[in-house]
PyMOL commands that place a pseudoatom at each C-alpha (Angstrom):
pseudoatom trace, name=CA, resn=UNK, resi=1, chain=A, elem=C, hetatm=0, pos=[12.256, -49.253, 42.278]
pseudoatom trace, name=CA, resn=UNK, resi=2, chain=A, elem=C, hetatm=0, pos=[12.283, -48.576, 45.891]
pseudoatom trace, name=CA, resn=UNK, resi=3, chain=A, elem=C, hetatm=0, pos=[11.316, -50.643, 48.487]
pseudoatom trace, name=CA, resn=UNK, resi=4, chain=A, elem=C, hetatm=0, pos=[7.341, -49.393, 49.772]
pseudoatom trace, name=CA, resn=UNK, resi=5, chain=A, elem=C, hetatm=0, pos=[7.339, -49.251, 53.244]
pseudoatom trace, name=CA, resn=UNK, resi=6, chain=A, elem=C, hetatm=0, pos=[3.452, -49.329, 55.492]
pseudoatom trace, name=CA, resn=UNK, resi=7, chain=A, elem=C, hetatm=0, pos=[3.169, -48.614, 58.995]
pseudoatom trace, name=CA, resn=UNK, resi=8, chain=A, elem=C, hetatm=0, pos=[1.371, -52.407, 60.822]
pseudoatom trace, name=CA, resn=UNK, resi=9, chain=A, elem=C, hetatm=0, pos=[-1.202, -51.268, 61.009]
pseudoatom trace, name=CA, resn=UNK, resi=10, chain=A, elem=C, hetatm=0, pos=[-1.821, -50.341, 57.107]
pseudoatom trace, name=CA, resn=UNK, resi=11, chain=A, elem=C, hetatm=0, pos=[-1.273, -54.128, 57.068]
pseudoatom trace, name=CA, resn=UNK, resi=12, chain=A, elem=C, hetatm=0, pos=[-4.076, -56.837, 57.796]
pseudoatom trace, name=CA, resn=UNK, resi=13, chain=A, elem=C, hetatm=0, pos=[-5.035, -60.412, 57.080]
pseudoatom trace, name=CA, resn=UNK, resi=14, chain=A, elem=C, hetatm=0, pos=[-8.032, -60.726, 54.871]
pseudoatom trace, name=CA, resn=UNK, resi=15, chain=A, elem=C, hetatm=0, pos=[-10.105, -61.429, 58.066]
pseudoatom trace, name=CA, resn=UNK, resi=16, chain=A, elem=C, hetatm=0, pos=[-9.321, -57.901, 59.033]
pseudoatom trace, name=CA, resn=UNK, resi=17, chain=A, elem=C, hetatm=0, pos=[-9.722, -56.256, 56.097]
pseudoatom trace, name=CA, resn=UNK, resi=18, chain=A, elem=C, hetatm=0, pos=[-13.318, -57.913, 55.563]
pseudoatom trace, name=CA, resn=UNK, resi=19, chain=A, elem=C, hetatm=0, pos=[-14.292, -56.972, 59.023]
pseudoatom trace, name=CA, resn=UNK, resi=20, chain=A, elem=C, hetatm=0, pos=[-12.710, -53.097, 58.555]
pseudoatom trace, name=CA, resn=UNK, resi=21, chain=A, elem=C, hetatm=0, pos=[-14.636, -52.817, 54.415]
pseudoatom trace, name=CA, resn=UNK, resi=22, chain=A, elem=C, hetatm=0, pos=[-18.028, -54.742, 55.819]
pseudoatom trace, name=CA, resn=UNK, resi=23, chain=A, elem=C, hetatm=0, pos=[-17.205, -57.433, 53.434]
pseudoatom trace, name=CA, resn=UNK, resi=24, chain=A, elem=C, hetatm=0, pos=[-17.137, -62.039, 54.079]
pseudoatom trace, name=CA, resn=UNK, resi=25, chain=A, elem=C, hetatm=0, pos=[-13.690, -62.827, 54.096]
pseudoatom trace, name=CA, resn=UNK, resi=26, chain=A, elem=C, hetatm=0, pos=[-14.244, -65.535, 51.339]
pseudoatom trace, name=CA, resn=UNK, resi=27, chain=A, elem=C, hetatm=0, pos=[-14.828, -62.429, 49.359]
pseudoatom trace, name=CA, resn=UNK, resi=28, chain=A, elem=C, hetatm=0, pos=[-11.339, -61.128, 49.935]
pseudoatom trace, name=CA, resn=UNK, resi=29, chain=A, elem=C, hetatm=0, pos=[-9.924, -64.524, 49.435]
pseudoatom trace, name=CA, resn=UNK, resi=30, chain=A, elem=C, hetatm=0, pos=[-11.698, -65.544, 46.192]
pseudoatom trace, name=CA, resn=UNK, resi=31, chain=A, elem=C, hetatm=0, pos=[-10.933, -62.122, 44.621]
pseudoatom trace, name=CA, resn=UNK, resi=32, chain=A, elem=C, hetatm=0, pos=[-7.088, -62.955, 45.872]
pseudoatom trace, name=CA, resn=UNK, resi=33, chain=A, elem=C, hetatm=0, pos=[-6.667, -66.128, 44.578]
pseudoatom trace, name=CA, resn=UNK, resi=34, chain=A, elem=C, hetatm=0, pos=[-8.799, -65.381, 41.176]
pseudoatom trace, name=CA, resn=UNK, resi=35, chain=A, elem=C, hetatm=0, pos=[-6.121, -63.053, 40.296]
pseudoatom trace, name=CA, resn=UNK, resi=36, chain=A, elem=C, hetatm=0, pos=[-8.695, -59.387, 41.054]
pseudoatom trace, name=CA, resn=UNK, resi=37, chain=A, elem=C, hetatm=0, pos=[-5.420, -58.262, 43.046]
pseudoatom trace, name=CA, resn=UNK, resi=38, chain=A, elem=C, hetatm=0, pos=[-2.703, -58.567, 40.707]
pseudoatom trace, name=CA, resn=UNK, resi=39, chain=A, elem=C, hetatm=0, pos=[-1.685, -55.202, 40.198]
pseudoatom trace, name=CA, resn=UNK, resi=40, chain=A, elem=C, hetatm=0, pos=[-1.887, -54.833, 43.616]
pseudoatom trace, name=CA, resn=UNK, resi=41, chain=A, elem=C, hetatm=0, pos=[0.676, -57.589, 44.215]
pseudoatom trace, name=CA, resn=UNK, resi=42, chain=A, elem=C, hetatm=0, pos=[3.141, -56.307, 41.435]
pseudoatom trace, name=CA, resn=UNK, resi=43, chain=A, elem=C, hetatm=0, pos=[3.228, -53.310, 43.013]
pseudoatom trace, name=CA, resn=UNK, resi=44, chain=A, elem=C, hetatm=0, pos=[4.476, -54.276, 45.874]
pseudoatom trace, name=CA, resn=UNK, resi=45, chain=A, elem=C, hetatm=0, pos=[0.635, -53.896, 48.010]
pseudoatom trace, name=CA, resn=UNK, resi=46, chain=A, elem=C, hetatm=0, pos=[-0.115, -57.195, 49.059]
pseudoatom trace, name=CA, resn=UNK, resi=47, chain=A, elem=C, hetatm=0, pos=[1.840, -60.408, 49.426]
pseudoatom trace, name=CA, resn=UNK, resi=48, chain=A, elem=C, hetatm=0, pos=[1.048, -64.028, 49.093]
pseudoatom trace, name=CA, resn=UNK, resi=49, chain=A, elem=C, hetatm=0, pos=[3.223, -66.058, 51.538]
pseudoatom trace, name=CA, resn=UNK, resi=50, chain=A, elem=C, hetatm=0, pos=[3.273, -69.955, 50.722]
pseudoatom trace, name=CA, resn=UNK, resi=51, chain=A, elem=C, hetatm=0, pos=[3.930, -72.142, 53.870]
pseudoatom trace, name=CA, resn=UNK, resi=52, chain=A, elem=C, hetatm=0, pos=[6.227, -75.189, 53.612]
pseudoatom trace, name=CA, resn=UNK, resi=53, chain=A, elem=C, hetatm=0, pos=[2.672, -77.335, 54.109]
pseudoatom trace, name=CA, resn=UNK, resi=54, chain=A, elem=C, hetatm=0, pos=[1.411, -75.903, 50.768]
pseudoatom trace, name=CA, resn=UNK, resi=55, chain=A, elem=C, hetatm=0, pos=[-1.152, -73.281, 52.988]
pseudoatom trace, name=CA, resn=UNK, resi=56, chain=A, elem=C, hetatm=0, pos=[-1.102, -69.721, 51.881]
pseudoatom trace, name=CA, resn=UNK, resi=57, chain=A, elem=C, hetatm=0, pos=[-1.519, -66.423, 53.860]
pseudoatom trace, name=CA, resn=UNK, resi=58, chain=A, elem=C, hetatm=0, pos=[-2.065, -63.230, 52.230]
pseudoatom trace, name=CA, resn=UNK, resi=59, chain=A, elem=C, hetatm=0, pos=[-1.017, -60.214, 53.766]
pseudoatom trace, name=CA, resn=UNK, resi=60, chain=A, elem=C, hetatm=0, pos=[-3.327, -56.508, 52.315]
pseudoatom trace, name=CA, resn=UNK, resi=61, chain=A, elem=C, hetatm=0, pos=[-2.351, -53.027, 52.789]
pseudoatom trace, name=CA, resn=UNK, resi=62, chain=A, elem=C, hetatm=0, pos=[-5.057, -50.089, 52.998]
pseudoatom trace, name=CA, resn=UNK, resi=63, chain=A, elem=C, hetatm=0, pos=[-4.124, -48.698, 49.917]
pseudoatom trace, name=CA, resn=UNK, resi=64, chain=A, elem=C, hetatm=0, pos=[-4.534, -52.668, 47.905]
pseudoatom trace, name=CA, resn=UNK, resi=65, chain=A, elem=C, hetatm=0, pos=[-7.798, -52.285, 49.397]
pseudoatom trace, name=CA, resn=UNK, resi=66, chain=A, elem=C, hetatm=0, pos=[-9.217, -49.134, 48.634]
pseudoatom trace, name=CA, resn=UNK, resi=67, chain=A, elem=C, hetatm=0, pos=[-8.001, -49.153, 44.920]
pseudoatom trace, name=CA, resn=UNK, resi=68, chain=A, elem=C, hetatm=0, pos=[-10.411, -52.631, 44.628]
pseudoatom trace, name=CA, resn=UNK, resi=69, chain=A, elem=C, hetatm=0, pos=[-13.093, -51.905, 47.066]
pseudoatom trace, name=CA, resn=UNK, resi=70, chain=A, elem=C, hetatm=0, pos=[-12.933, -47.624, 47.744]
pseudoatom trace, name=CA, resn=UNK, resi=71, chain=A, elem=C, hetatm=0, pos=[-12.970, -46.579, 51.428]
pseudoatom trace, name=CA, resn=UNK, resi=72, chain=A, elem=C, hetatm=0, pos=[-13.614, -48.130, 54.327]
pseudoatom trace, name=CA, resn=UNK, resi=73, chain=A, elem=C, hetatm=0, pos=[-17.068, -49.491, 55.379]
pseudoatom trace, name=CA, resn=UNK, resi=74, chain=A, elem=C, hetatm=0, pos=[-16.834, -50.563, 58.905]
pseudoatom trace, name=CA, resn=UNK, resi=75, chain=A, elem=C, hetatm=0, pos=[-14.767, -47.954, 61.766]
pseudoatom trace, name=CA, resn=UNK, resi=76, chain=A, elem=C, hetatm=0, pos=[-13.154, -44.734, 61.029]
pseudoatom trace, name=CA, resn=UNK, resi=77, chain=A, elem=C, hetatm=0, pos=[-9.914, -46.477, 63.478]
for i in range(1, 77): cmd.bond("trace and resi %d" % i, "trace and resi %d" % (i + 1))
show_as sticks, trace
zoom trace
């Protein structure tokens, strides 16, 4: 498989992407860590990065988001 490759700013924390789909970022996160983005993760669309104090950051592309939540809510930009 070949490596995927999204320009920045296809990339956001789930703070971003909550404020760009009009959605609470606990909403993102509980979806995340229940397991709703999955398929998004195995292919490659968003990554969970564990830090060495046991805190974890997820990183969501455009496309993870509008395959779970359709297009964008807040901003055309």
């Amino acid at each position: 498989m070949s490596e995927l490759r999204f320009p920045l700013s296809a990339v956001m924390s789930p703070s971003e992407a909550a404020e760009r789909w009009g959605l609470k970022r606990n909403t993102i996160i509980a979806a995340l860590n229940r397991g709703l983005f999955d398929e998004q993760i195995e292919k490659g669309l968003v990554k969970k990065y564990v830090k060495e104090n046991g805190q974890t950051e997820w990183y969501l592309t455009e496309k993870a988001m509008k395959e779970k939540y359709g297009e964008r809510k807040v901003g055309e930009n």
